[in-house]
C-alpha positions as CSV (number, residue, x, y, z in Angstrom):
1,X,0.0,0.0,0.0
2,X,1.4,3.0,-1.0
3,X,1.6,6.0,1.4
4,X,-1.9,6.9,3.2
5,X,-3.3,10.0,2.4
6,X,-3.8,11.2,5.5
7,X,0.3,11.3,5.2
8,X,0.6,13.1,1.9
9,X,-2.0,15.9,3.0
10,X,-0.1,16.4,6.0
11,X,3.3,16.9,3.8
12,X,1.9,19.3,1.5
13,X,1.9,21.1,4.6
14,X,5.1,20.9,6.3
15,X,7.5,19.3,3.6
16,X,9.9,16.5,5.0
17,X,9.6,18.1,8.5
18,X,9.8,15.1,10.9
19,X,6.2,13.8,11.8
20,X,5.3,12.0,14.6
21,X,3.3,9.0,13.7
22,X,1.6,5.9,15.7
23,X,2.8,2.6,14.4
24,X,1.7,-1.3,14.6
25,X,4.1,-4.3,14.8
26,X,2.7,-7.8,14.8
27,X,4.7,-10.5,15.5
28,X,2.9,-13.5,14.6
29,X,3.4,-16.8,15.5
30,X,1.9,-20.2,15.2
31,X,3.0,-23.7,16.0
32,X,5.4,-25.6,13.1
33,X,6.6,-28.8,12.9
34,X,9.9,-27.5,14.5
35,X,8.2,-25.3,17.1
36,X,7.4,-22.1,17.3
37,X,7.3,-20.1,13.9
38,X,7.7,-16.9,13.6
39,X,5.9,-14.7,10.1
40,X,7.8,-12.7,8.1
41,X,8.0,-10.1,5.2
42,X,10.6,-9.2,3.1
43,X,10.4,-5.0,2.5
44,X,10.3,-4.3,-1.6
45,X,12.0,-1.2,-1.0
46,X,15.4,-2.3,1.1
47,X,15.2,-6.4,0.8
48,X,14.9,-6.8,4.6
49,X,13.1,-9.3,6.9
50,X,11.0,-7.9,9.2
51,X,8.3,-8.4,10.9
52,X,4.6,-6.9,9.6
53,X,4.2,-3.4,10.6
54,X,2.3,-0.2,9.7
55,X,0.9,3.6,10.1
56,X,-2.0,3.3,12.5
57,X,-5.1,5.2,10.4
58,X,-6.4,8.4,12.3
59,X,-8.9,7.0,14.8
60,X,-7.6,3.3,14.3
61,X,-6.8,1.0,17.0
62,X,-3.7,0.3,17.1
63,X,-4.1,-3.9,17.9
64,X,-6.8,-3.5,14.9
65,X,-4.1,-1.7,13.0
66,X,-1.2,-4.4,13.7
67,X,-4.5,-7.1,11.7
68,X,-5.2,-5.0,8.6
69,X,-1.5,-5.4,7.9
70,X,-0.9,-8.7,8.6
71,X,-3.5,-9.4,5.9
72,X,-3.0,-6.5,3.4
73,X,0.9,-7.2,3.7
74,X,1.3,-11.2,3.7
75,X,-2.5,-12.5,3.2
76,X,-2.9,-13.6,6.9
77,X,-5.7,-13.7,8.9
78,X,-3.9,-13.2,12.6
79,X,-5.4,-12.3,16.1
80,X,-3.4,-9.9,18.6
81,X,-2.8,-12.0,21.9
82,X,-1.1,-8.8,23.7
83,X,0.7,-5.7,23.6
84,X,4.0,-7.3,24.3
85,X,6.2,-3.7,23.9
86,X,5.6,0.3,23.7
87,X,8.4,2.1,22.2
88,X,9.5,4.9,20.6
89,X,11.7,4.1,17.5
90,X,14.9,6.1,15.7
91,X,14.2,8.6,13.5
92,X,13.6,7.7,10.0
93,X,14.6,9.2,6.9
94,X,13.5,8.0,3.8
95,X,15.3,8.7,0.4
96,X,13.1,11.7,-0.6
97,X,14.2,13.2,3.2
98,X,10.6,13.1,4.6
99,X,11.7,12.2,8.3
100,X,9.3,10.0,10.6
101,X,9.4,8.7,14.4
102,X,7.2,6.5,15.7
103,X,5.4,5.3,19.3
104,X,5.5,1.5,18.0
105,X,2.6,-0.8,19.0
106,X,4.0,-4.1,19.2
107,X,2.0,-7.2,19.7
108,X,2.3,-10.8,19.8
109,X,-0.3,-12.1,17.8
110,X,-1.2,-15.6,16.9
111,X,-1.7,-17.3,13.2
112,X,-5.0,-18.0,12.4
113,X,-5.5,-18.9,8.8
114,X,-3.6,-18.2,5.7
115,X,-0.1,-19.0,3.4
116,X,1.7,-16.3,3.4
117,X,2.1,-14.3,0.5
118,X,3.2,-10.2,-0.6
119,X,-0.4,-9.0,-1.2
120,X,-0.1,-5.0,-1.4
121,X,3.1,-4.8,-3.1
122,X,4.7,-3.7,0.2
123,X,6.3,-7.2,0.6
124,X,7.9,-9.1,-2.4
125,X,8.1,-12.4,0.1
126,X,6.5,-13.4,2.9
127,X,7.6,-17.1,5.0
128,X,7.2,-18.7,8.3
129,X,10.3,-19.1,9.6
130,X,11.0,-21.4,12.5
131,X,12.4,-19.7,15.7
132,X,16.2,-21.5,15.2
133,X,16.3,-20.7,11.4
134,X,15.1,-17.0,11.3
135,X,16.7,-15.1,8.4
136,X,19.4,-12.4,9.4
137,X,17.2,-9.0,11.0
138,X,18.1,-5.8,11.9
139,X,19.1,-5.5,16.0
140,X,15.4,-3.4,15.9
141,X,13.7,-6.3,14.3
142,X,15.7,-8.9,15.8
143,X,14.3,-7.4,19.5
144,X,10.7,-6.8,18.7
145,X,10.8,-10.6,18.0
146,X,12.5,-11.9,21.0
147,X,10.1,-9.5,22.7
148,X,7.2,-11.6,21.5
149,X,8.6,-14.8,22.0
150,X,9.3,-14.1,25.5
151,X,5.5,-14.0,25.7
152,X,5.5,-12.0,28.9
153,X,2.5,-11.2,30.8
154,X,2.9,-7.4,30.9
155,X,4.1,-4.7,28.2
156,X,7.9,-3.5,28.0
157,X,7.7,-0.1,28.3
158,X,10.8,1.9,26.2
Protein backbone atom coordinates (compact mmCIF):
# COMPACT_ATOMS: atom_id res chain seq x y z
CA UNK A 1 0.00 0.00 0.00
CA UNK A 2 1.43 3.00 -0.99
CA UNK A 3 1.65 6.00 1.42
CA UNK A 4 -1.91 6.91 3.17
CA UNK A 5 -3.30 10.04 2.39
CA UNK A 6 -3.76 11.22 5.49
CA UNK A 7 0.28 11.32 5.17
CA UNK A 8 0.61 13.12 1.87
CA UNK A 9 -2.01 15.93 3.05
CA UNK A 10 -0.08 16.36 5.98
CA UNK A 11 3.26 16.89 3.80
CA UNK A 12 1.86 19.31 1.50
CA UNK A 13 1.88 21.11 4.60
CA UNK A 14 5.14 20.88 6.35
CA UNK A 15 7.51 19.34 3.63
CA UNK A 16 9.93 16.54 4.96
CA UNK A 17 9.64 18.13 8.50
CA UNK A 18 9.76 15.15 10.90
CA UNK A 19 6.24 13.81 11.82
CA UNK A 20 5.26 11.98 14.58
CA UNK A 21 3.30 8.98 13.73
CA UNK A 22 1.62 5.94 15.69
CA UNK A 23 2.77 2.61 14.36
CA UNK A 24 1.66 -1.28 14.59
CA UNK A 25 4.13 -4.28 14.79
CA UNK A 26 2.72 -7.79 14.76
CA UNK A 27 4.74 -10.50 15.50
CA UNK A 28 2.90 -13.48 14.62
CA UNK A 29 3.41 -16.83 15.54
CA UNK A 30 1.89 -20.24 15.16
CA UNK A 31 2.99 -23.73 15.97
CA UNK A 32 5.39 -25.59 13.13
CA UNK A 33 6.63 -28.84 12.89
CA UNK A 34 9.93 -27.55 14.52
CA UNK A 35 8.19 -25.31 17.08
CA UNK A 36 7.36 -22.14 17.27
CA UNK A 37 7.27 -20.10 13.88
CA UNK A 38 7.72 -16.90 13.62
CA UNK A 39 5.93 -14.68 10.14
CA UNK A 40 7.77 -12.75 8.15
CA UNK A 41 8.04 -10.08 5.18
CA UNK A 42 10.61 -9.20 3.10
CA UNK A 43 10.40 -5.02 2.47
CA UNK A 44 10.26 -4.30 -1.60
CA UNK A 45 11.99 -1.23 -0.99
CA UNK A 46 15.41 -2.34 1.12
CA UNK A 47 15.18 -6.38 0.75
CA UNK A 48 14.91 -6.82 4.63
CA UNK A 49 13.14 -9.27 6.87
CA UNK A 50 11.04 -7.88 9.21
CA UNK A 51 8.25 -8.36 10.87
CA UNK A 52 4.58 -6.91 9.55
CA UNK A 53 4.16 -3.35 10.59
CA UNK A 54 2.34 -0.15 9.70
CA UNK A 55 0.92 3.55 10.14
CA UNK A 56 -1.97 3.27 12.50
CA UNK A 57 -5.11 5.17 10.43
CA UNK A 58 -6.36 8.40 12.30
CA UNK A 59 -8.93 6.96 14.80
CA UNK A 60 -7.62 3.34 14.30
CA UNK A 61 -6.82 1.02 16.96
CA UNK A 62 -3.72 0.31 17.09
CA UNK A 63 -4.09 -3.90 17.91
CA UNK A 64 -6.78 -3.46 14.90
CA UNK A 65 -4.11 -1.70 12.98
CA UNK A 66 -1.24 -4.42 13.70
CA UNK A 67 -4.51 -7.07 11.68
CA UNK A 68 -5.18 -5.00 8.65
CA UNK A 69 -1.54 -5.37 7.89
CA UNK A 70 -0.89 -8.66 8.57
CA UNK A 71 -3.49 -9.41 5.92
CA UNK A 72 -2.95 -6.51 3.43
CA UNK A 73 0.90 -7.22 3.70
CA UNK A 74 1.29 -11.16 3.74
CA UNK A 75 -2.54 -12.49 3.24
CA UNK A 76 -2.88 -13.57 6.87
CA UNK A 77 -5.69 -13.70 8.88
CA UNK A 78 -3.92 -13.21 12.57
CA UNK A 79 -5.41 -12.25 16.07
CA UNK A 80 -3.45 -9.92 18.57
CA UNK A 81 -2.77 -12.04 21.88
CA UNK A 82 -1.13 -8.83 23.71
CA UNK A 83 0.66 -5.74 23.57
CA UNK A 84 4.02 -7.26 24.33
CA UNK A 85 6.24 -3.72 23.90
CA UNK A 86 5.56 0.26 23.71
CA UNK A 87 8.44 2.12 22.25
CA UNK A 88 9.54 4.91 20.57
CA UNK A 89 11.69 4.10 17.50
CA UNK A 90 14.94 6.09 15.69
CA UNK A 91 14.24 8.65 13.53
CA UNK A 92 13.60 7.67 10.03
CA UNK A 93 14.59 9.22 6.94
CA UNK A 94 13.48 8.03 3.76
CA UNK A 95 15.25 8.66 0.42
CA UNK A 96 13.05 11.67 -0.55
CA UNK A 97 14.16 13.23 3.17
CA UNK A 98 10.65 13.08 4.64
CA UNK A 99 11.67 12.24 8.27
CA UNK A 100 9.27 10.02 10.60
CA UNK A 101 9.36 8.69 14.35
CA UNK A 102 7.18 6.50 15.69
CA UNK A 103 5.44 5.29 19.32
CA UNK A 104 5.53 1.46 18.02
CA UNK A 105 2.61 -0.81 18.99
CA UNK A 106 3.99 -4.08 19.24
CA UNK A 107 1.99 -7.16 19.68
CA UNK A 108 2.35 -10.80 19.83
CA UNK A 109 -0.26 -12.10 17.79
CA UNK A 110 -1.18 -15.59 16.90
CA UNK A 111 -1.68 -17.30 13.23
CA UNK A 112 -5.03 -18.03 12.37
CA UNK A 113 -5.45 -18.89 8.83
CA UNK A 114 -3.65 -18.24 5.67
CA UNK A 115 -0.12 -18.98 3.41
CA UNK A 116 1.72 -16.33 3.37
CA UNK A 117 2.09 -14.29 0.51
CA UNK A 118 3.15 -10.16 -0.63
CA UNK A 119 -0.42 -8.95 -1.22
CA UNK A 120 -0.05 -4.99 -1.43
CA UNK A 121 3.13 -4.78 -3.05
CA UNK A 122 4.72 -3.70 0.25
CA UNK A 123 6.25 -7.17 0.59
CA UNK A 124 7.91 -9.11 -2.35
CA UNK A 125 8.14 -12.38 0.07
CA UNK A 126 6.49 -13.35 2.95
CA UNK A 127 7.56 -17.05 5.03
CA UNK A 128 7.18 -18.67 8.30
CA UNK A 129 10.32 -19.14 9.57
CA UNK A 130 10.95 -21.44 12.49
CA UNK A 131 12.38 -19.69 15.73
CA UNK A 132 16.17 -21.48 15.17
CA UNK A 133 16.25 -20.70 11.39
CA UNK A 134 15.14 -16.98 11.28
CA UNK A 135 16.72 -15.06 8.41
CA UNK A 136 19.40 -12.41 9.37
CA UNK A 137 17.23 -9.04 10.97
CA UNK A 138 18.13 -5.84 11.85
CA UNK A 139 19.09 -5.54 15.98
CA UNK A 140 15.42 -3.39 15.86
CA UNK A 141 13.74 -6.30 14.30
CA UNK A 142 15.70 -8.87 15.82
CA UNK A 143 14.27 -7.42 19.51
CA UNK A 144 10.68 -6.76 18.70
CA UNK A 145 10.84 -10.59 18.01
CA UNK A 146 12.53 -11.90 21.03
CA UNK A 147 10.12 -9.48 22.71
CA UNK A 148 7.17 -11.63 21.47
CA UNK A 149 8.57 -14.75 21.95
CA UNK A 150 9.28 -14.09 25.48
CA UNK A 151 5.50 -13.97 25.68
CA UNK A 152 5.45 -12.04 28.91
CA UNK A 153 2.55 -11.23 30.81
CA UNK A 154 2.87 -7.36 30.93
CA UNK A 155 4.13 -4.71 28.18
CA UNK A 156 7.85 -3.55 28.00
CA UNK A 157 7.74 -0.08 28.33
CA UNK A 158 10.84 1.89 26.22
Amino acid sequence: MPTPDFILALREQVGTTRLWLSGSTAVVVRDGDAGEEVLLVRRADNGEWTPVAGIVDPGEQPHDAAVREVAEEAGVTAAVERLVWLTVTEVITYANGDETQYIDHVFRCRWVDGDPHPVDGEASEAAFFAVAALPSLSARHAEQVRVALANRPEARLG
